[in-house]
C-alpha positions, 0 to 999 in steps of 0.5 A: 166866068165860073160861077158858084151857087150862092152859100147857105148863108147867103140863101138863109139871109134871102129867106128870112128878108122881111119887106112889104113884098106885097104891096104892089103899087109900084108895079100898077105905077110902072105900068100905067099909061102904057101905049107900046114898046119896041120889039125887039128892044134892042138898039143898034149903031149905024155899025150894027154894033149893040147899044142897048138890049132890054131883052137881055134882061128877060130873065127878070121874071118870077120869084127872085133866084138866090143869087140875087137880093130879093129886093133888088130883084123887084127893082129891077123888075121894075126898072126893066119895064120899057116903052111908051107910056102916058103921064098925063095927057100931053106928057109921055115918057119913053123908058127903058131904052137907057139908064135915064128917062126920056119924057116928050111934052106936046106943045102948041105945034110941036114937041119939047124933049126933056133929058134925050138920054146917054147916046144919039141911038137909043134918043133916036129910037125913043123919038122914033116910038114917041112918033109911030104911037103918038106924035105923028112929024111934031117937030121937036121945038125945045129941048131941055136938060134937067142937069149936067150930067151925060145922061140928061143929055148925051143923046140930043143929036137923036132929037134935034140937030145944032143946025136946028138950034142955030137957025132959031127953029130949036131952044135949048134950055139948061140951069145955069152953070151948065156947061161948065159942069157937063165938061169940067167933070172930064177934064180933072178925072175923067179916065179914072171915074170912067175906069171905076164906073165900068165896075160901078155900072157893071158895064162889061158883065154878062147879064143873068142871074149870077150876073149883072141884073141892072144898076138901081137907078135903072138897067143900063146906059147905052153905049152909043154916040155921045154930043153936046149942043150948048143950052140958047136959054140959061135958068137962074132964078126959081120962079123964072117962067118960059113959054114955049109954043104955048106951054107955060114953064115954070122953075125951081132952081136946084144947085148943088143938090144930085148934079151941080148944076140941076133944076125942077119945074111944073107945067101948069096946063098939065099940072106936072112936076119934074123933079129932075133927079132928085126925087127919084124911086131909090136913094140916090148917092151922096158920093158916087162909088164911080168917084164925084165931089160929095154932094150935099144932103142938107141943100138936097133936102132943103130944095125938096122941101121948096118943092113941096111947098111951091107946087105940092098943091097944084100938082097931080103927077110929079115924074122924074129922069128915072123910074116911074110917076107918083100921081095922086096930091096925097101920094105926090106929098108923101112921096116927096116927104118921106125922100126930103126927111131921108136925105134929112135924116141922113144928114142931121143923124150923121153929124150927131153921131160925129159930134159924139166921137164916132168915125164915119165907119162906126156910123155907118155900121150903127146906123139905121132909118125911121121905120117909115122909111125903111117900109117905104120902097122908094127910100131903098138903098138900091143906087146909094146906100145908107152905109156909103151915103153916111161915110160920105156925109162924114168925109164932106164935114171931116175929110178922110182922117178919122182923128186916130193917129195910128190911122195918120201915116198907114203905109199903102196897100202893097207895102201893108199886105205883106206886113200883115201876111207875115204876122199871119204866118205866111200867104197859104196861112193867111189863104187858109183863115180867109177860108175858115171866115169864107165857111163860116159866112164872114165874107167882109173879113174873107176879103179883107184877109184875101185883099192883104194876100193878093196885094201880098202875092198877085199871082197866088192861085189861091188866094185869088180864087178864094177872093174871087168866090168872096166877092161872088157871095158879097154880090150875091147878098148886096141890097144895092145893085152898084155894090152887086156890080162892084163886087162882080167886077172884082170876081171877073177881073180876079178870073179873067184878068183885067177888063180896062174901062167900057166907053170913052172919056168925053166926045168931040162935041163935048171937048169943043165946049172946054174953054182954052183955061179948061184946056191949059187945066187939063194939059197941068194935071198931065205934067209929070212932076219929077220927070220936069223938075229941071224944066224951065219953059215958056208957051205963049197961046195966041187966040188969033180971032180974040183978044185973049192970050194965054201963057203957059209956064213949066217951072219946078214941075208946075204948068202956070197959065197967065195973062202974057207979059211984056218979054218973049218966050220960048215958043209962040202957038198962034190959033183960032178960037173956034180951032182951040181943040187942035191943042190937044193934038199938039199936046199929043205930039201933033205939031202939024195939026192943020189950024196951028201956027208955031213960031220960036223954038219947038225944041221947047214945044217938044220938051212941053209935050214930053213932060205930059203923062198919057191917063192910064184907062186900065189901071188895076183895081183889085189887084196890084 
């Protein structure tokens, strides 16, 4: 991609950035207990294709380059830091080797794994470094998942086999609600959360200077395989204890705090604490820039608080699935203090200032943190950030409409673009004022013009090249490194074309968990609405092994799923429970999938599968 300096007024910005830069305790954190790392730290698939290269980012040496925020550079200085390292004697975490932690805690005879990262590969490989360095053939007796997303969990055939966990030999300890968390998310928006995470994570970036140089929460996540196994054991209380192989647990449940579904706990032997993601060396997001449901600061800060208040007093280390130990009763204290008041303050600050009139955009552009906050390195807005977690806080209390109603019924953007491109005067007009806001540093109204133009006109050279060098200064000034990604994202698809989505949806050990109703939920957000208007159509399911069937009927656009009543339908699909995934290659148009059994009219089946829409993974983001 043809890249461009950063401006003079990007590099002036860089210059005049006042942080405590020398205050160094971070790095004497990240570095302590180190025991090795993999060399070289790149991880393959059986295929020898690339999952994961931490030396793509040696380049993260030295004073920040002007193109990078200088505070994001020592982020990710920091975040880049990978191998073996000892918490505490009996605690080691492996970091580095994905966008996640992986932490190994030695028991009586053998090993519990907490959160085995994204993929198999790279959990692999941590095993394999935990075991050269340290744990000798320790058998992994436990694994536990901290919270339901992929990161926490994705990597777990790397660590143990379903196998091991059928026979008793492996417990799989997860918060309750698990399941249903880890693989609702996919079922409802899955491809469009994917195709806007490859922007958010910057996923198909080159890694460099004036390219991707890491994420905040960490430098990556690997691209490796991806599996489920189901949690054995369920947490559902706070102070719920578990002892396994002679490690005595204990729990504070954490719902509806980073995940839906999230839990901390304390090894009392080890005097450890592990605050899942909720206590982590940044703050975190409220509404992911990927796409979620918005998350509630209030509860965040509340748990924080319980945190404290249970375990603070006997805790000489907290860790969690991200960044590096705090140690120290003083330091554990402060730094869970200063993350609940920053969740707190965002929240409360934010709901005074919409009690008072002022609109999530307003708020975010007034809003500012307690000086103590602002120094401290941990509140930071690398992953979220204050301007996006205030609209965020907004949009769960009031929605998405501001109250204004000129802002009500706005027409869309390529019906808008051209409206405002003609009142300018024309595209090469409008092209020519964006340049002037380019010059003179206002690069958020640069492309606020340009975004106009281009969804005005797609393919003017111009105004693309224009967009494009925009967005290149907006990454090159941005704190947050999902925002630099965002921003970088854009720039390449404006060049290059469009990139599509990095990864895949869900994985087939994950798809094997949907429930049928998960199943018939996902087959009627496909239904092509208008397409099946003059459809009336009946399916009943039959679970063959169960009790359980399931109706389904397409009427006026809308696939209902019931209890099967006395008349018939139009079709019967018969098929076992632990075959129900073979409905999704009948939605496909596989009707012939081994594991089905089809009875009445298929005409009927046919014209079902006909109204469902296939998921679009590379729709068009910055351009029309």
């Amino acid at each position: 991609m043809d890249h461009k300096p950063p401006s003079p007024v990007i590099e002036a910005a860089h210059h005049a950035c006042v942080l405590p830069f020398s205050d160094d305790a971070d790095f004497r954190d990240a570095d302590r207990g180190f025991i090795a790392a993999l060399s070289p730290c790149v991880v393959r698939g059986a295929d020898g294709r690339v999952v994961f290269d931490n030396d793509a980012y040696a380049f993260l040496d030295g004073p920040a380059p002007t193109s990078v925020h200088p505070s994001l550079w020592r982020q990710s200085t920091l975040a880049a830091k990978h191998g073996l390292y000892e918490v505490v004697p009996g605690i080691y975490q492996v970091r580095g080797l994905d966008i996640s932690n992986v932490t190994f805690v030695e028991t009586d005879t053998g090993i519990i794994v907490i959160d085995p990262l994204v993929s198999t590969e790279v959990a692999a490989a941590a095993l394999t470094l935990y075991r050269t360095h340290r744990g000798g053939d320790r058998p992994v007796v436990a694994v536990i998942y901290t919270h339901s997303h992929v990161d926490h969990f994705g990597g777990v055939l790397g660590v143990t086999t379903q196998a091991d966990v059928d026979a008793g030999r492996v417990a799989v300890l997860a918060p309750e609600g698990f399941v249903e968390h880890a693989v609702q998310e996919n079922v409802y928006a899955g491809p469009a959360m994917l195709r806007r995470a490859t922007y958010m994570y910057g996923t198909l970036l080159p890694r460099g200077p004036r390219d991707h140089v890491g994420c905040g929460l960490g430098q990556a996540a690997s691209m490796g395989e991806v599996a489920l196994i189901v949690p054995t054991v369920d947490i559902r209380e706070t102070g719920e204890t578990h002892t396994i192989d002679g490690v005595e647990i204990e729990f504070q449940m954490a719902p509806g705090t980073e995940a839906p579904a999230e839990m901390h706990f304390y090894f009392p032997q080890f005097r450890a604490l592990c605050m899942a993601e909720n206590a982590t060396h940044n703050l975190h997001n409220l509404l992911t820039l990927r796409g979620a449901l918005v998350r509630d600061p209030r509860a965040w800060s509340g748990y924080l608080t319980e945190a404290i208040d249970t375990f603070a007093d006997r805790a000489d280390v907290v860790f969690a699935s991200h960044h590096w130990p705090t140690w120290g009763r003083d330091g554990i204290v402060e730094f869970l203090s200063l993350q609940r008041d920053l969740y707190a303050y965002l929240h409360d600050q934010t709901l005074r200032l919409l009690n008072q009139g002022h609109t999530g955009v307003e708020i975010a552009e007034m809003f500012r943190l307690p000086p103590a906050l602002e120094r401290a390195w941990h509140a930071r807005g690398y992953y979220g950030s204050v301007s996006h977690n205030v609209k965020a806080i907004y949009q769960r209390y009031m929605g998405w409409f501001d109250g204004n109603p000129a802002r009500l019924w706005p027409h869309p953007p390529e019906a808008l673009g051209p409206r405002y491109v003609a009142a300018m005067g024309g595209i090469d007009r409008v092209v020519d004022l964006a340049q002037q806001a380019f010059d003179s540093g206002d690069y958020r109204w640069a492309a606020t013009l340009l975004d106009h133009a281009t969804f005005t006109d797609g393919e003017h050279a111009g105004a693309r090249e224009l967009y494009a060098d925009t967005l290149e200064q907006l990454a090159y000034g941005a704190e947050n490194a999902t925002w630099r990604n965002f921003f970088l994202s854009g720039a390449t698809e404006l060049r290059d074309g469009n990139f599509g989505t990095a990864g895949q949806v869900t994985s087939p050990t994950m798809l094997a968990q949907l429930t049928p109703g998960q199943i018939f939920d996902g087959l009627a957000i496909r239904v092509n609405g208008p397409r099946s208007w003059g459809l009336d159509i009946t399916v009943d399911v039959t679970l063959a092994d169960t009790a359980v069937n399931h109706r389904l009927a397409l009427r006026n656009g809308v696939l209902v799923q019931r209890k099967v009543p006395a008349d018939p339908a139009t079709a019967t699909v018969t098929v076992r429970l632990a075959n129900k995934i073979r409905l999704l290659a009948l939605a496909a148009g596989d009707f012939a999938s081994p594991g089905l059994e089809l009875t009445g009219d298929r005409g009927a089946l046919q014209a079902l599968v006909g109204a469902l829409d296939a998921p679009d993974p590379d729709f068009n983001i910055v351009t029309p």
